[in-house]
DONUGU-706142 format. One record per residue: x, y, z of N, C-alpha, C in turn; residue number from 1; residue in one letter. Coordinates in nm, 3 decimals. Layout:
REM residues N
+---------+---------+---------+---------+---------+---------+---------+---------+---------+-----+------+
!      nX !      nY !      nZ !     caX !     caY !     caZ !      cX !      cY !      cZ !  nr ! rest !
+---------+---------+---------+---------+---------+---------+---------+---------+---------+-----+------+
!       X !       Y !       Z !       X !       Y !       Z !       X !       Y !       Z ! NUM !    a !
...
+---------+---------+---------+---------+---------+---------+---------+---------+---------+-----+------+
END
This chain:
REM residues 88
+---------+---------+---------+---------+---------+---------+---------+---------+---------+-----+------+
!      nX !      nY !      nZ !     caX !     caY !     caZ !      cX !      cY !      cZ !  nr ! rest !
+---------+---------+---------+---------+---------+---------+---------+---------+---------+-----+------+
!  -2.828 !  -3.518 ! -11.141 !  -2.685 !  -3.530 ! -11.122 !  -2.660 !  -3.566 ! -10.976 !   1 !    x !
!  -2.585 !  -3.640 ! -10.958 !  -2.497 !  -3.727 ! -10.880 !  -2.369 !  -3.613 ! -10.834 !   2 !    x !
!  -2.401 !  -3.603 ! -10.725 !  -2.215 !  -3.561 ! -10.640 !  -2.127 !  -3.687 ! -10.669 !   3 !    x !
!  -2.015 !  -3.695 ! -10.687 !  -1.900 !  -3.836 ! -10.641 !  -1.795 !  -3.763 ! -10.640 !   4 !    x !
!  -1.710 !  -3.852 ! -10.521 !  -1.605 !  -3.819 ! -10.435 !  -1.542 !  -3.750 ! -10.555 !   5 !    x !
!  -1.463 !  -3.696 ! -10.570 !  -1.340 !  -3.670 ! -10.607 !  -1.238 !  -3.776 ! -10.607 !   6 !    x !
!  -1.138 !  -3.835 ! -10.664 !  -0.976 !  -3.883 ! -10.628 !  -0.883 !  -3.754 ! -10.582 !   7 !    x !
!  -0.827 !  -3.842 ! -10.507 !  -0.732 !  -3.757 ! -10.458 !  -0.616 !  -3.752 ! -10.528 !   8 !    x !
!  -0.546 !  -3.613 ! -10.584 !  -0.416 !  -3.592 ! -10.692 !  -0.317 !  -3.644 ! -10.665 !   9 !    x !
!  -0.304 !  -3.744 ! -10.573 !  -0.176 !  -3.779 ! -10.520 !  -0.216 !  -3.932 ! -10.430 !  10 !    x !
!  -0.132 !  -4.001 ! -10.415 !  -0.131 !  -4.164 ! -10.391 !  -0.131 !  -4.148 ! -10.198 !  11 !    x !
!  -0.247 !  -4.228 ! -10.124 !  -0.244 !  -4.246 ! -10.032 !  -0.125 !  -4.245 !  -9.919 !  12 !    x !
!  -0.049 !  -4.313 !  -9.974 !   0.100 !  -4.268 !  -9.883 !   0.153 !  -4.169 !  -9.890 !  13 !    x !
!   0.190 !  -4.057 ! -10.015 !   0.231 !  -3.972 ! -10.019 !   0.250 !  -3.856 !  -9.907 !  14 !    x !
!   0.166 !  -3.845 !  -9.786 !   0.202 !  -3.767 !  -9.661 !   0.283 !  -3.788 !  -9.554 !  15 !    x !
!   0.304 !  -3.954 !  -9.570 !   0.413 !  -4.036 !  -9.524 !   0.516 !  -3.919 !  -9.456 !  16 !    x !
!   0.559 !  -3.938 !  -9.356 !   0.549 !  -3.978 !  -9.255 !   0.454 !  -3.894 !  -9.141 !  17 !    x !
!   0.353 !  -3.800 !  -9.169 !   0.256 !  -3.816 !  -9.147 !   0.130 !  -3.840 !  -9.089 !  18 !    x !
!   0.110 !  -3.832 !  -9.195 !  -0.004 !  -3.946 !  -9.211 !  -0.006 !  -4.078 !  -9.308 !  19 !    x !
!  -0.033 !  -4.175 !  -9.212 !  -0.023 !  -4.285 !  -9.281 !  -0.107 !  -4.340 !  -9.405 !  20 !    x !
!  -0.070 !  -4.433 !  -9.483 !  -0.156 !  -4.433 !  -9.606 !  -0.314 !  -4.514 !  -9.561 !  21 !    x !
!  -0.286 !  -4.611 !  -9.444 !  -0.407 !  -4.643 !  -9.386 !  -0.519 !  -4.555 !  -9.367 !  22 !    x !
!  -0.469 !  -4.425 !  -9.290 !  -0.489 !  -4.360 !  -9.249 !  -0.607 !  -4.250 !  -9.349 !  23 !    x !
!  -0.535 !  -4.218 !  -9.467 !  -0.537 !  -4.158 !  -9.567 !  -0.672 !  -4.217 !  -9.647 !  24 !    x !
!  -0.614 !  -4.324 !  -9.671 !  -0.767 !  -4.427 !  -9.740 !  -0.827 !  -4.456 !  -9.665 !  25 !    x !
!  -0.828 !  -4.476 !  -9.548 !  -0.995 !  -4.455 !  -9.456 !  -1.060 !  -4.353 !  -9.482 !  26 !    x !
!  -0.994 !  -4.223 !  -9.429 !  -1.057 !  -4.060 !  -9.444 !  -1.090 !  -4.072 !  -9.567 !  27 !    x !
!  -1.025 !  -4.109 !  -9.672 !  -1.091 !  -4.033 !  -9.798 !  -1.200 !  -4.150 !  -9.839 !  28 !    x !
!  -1.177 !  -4.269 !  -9.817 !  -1.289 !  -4.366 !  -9.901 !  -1.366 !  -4.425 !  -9.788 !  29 !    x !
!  -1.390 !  -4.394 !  -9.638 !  -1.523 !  -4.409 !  -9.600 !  -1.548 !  -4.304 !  -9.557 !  30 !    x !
!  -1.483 !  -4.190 !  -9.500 !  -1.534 !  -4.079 !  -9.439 !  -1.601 !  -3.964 !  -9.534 !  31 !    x !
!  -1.520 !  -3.955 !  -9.601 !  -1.548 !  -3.844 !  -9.722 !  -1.678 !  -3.895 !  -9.837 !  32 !    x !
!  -1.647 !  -4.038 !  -9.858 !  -1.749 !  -4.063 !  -9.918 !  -1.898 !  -4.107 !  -9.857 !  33 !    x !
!  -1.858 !  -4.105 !  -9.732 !  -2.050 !  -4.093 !  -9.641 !  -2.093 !  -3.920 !  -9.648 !  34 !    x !
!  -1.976 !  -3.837 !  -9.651 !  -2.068 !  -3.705 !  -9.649 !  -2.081 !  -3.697 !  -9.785 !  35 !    x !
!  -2.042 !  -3.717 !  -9.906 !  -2.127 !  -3.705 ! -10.044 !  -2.244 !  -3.811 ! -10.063 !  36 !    x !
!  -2.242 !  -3.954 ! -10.009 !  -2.409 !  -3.994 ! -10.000 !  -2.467 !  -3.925 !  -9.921 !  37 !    x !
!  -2.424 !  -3.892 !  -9.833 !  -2.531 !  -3.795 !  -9.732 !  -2.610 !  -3.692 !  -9.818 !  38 !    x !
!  -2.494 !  -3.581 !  -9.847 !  -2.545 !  -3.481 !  -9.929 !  -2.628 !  -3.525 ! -10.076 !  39 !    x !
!  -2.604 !  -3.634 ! -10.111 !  -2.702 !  -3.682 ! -10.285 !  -2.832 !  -3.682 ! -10.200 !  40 !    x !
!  -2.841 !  -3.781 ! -10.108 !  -2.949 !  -3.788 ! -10.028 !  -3.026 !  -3.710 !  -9.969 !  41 !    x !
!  -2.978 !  -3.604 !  -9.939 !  -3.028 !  -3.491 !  -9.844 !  -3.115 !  -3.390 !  -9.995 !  42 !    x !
!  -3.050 !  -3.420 ! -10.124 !  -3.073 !  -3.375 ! -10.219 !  -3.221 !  -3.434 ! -10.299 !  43 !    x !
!  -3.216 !  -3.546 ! -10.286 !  -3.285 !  -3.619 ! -10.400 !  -3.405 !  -3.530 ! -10.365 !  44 !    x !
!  -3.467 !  -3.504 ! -10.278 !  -3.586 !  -3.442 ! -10.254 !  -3.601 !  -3.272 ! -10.342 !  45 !    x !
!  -3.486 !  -3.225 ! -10.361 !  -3.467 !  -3.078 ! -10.383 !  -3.395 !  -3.103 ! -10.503 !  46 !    x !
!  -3.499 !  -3.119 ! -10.670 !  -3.459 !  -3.102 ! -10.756 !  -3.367 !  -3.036 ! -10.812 !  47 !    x !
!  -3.436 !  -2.885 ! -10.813 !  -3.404 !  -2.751 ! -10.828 !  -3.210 !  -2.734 ! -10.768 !  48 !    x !
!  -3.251 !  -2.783 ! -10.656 !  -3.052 !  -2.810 ! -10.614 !  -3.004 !  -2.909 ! -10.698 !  49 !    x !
!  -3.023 !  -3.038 ! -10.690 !  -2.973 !  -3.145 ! -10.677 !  -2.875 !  -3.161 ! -10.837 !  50 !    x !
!  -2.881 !  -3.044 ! -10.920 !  -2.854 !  -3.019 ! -11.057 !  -2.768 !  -2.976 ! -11.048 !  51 !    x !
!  -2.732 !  -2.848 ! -10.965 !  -2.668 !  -2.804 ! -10.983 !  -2.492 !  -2.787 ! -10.956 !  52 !    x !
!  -2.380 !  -2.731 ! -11.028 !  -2.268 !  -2.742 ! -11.025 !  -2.248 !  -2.732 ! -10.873 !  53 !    x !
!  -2.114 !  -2.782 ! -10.798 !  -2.094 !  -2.774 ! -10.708 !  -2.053 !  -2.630 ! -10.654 !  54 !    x !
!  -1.997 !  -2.554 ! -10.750 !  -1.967 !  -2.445 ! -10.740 !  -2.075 !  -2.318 ! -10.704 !  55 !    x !
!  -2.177 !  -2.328 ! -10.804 !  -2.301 !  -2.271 ! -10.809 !  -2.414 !  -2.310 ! -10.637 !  56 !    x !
!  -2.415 !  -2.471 ! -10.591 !  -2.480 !  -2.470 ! -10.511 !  -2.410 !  -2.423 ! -10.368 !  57 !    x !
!  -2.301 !  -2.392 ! -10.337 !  -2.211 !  -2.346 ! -10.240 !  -2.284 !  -2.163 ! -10.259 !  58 !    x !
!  -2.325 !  -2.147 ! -10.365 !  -2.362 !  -1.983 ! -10.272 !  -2.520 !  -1.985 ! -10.307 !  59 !    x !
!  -2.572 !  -2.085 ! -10.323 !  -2.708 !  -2.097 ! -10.251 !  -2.766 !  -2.169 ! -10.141 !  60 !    x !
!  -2.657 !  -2.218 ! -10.039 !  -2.692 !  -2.284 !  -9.938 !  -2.787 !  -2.204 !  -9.844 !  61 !    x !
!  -2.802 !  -2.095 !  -9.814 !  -2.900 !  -2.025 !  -9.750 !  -3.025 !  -2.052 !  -9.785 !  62 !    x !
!  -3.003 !  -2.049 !  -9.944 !  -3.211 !  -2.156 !  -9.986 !  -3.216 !  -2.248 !  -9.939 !  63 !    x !
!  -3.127 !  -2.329 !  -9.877 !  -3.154 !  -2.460 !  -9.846 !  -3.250 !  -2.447 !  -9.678 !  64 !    x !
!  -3.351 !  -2.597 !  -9.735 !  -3.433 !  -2.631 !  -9.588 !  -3.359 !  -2.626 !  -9.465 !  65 !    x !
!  -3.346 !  -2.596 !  -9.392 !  -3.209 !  -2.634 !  -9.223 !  -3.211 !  -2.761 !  -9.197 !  66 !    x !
!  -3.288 !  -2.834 !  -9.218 !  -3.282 !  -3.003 !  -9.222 !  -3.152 !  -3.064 !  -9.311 !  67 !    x !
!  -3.170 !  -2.977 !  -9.425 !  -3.047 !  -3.049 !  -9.543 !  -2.921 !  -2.975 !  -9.539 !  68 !    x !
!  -2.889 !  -2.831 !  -9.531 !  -2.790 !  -2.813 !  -9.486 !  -2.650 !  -2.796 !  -9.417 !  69 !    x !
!  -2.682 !  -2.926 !  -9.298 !  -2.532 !  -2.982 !  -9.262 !  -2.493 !  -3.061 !  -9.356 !  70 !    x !
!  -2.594 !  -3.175 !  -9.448 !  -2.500 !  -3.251 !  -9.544 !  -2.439 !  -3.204 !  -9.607 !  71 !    x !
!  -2.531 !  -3.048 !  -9.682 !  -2.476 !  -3.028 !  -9.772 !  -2.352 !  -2.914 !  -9.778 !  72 !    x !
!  -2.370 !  -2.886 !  -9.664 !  -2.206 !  -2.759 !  -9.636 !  -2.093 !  -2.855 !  -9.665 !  73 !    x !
!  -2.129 !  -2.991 !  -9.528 !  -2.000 !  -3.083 !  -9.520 !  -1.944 !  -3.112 !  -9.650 !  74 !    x !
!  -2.008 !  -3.195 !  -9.719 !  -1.999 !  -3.251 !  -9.884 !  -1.898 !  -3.126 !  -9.949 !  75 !    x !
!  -1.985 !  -3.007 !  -9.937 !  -1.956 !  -2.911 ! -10.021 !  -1.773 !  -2.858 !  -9.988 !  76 !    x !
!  -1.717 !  -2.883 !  -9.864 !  -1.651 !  -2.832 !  -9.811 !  -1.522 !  -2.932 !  -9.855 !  77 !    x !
!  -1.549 !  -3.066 !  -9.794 !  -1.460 !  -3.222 !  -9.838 !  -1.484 !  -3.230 !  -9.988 !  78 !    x !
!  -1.552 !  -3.162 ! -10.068 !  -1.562 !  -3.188 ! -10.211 !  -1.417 !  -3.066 ! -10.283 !  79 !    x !
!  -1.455 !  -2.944 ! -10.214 !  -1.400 !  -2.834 ! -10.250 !  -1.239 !  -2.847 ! -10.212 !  80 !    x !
!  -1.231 !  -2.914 ! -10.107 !  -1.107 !  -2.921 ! -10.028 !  -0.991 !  -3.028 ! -10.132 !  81 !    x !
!  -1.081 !  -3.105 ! -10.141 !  -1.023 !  -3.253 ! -10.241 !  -1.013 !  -3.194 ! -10.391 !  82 !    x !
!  -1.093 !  -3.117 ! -10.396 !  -1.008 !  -3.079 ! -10.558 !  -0.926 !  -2.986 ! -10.561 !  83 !    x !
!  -0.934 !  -2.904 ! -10.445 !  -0.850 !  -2.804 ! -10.473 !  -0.688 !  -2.876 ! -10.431 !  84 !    x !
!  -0.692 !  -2.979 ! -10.304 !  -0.586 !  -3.033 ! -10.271 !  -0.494 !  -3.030 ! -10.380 !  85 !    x !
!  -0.347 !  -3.029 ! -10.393 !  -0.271 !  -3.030 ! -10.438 !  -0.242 !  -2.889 ! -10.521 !  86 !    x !
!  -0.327 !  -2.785 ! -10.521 !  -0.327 !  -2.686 ! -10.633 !  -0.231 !  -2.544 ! -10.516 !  87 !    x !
!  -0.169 !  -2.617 ! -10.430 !  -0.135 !  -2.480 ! -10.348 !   0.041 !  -2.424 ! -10.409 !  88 !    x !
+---------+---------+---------+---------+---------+---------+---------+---------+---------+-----+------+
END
């Protein structure tokens, strides 16, 4: 299994005035989506992770090598953040 971005629940401009929708679709479709290739990547090596729900691998990051663990906090964090977005 494959991490992929999330969409975001709501249309790029929507923070208007803001943040701009430029603004918005940069962060989310190159920034956000280099830390989930990062993190697939940081994965492919670590089966045993690389399966698992996003939910589930967030409280085993301490098993993780210290080499792979900045991808995979970041990912985990911009993954968690983006779905939960809009649920407040």
């Amino acid at each position: 299994m494959s991490y992929t971005l999330p969409s975001l629940p709501y249309a790029y401009d929507a923070l208007e005035p803001h943040f701009d929708k430029q603004t918005m679709e940069i962060h989310h479709t190159k920034h956000h989506q280099t830390y989930v290739n990062n993190a697939n990547a940081a994965l492919e090596s670590l089966p045993e992770f690389a399966n698992l729900p996003v939910e589930e691998l967030i409280t085993k990051l301490d098993q993780l090598p210290a080499d792979k663990k900045p991808y995979c906090a970041t990912t985990l964090a911009v993954t968690l953040t983006t779905a939960c977005s809009g649920k407040v």
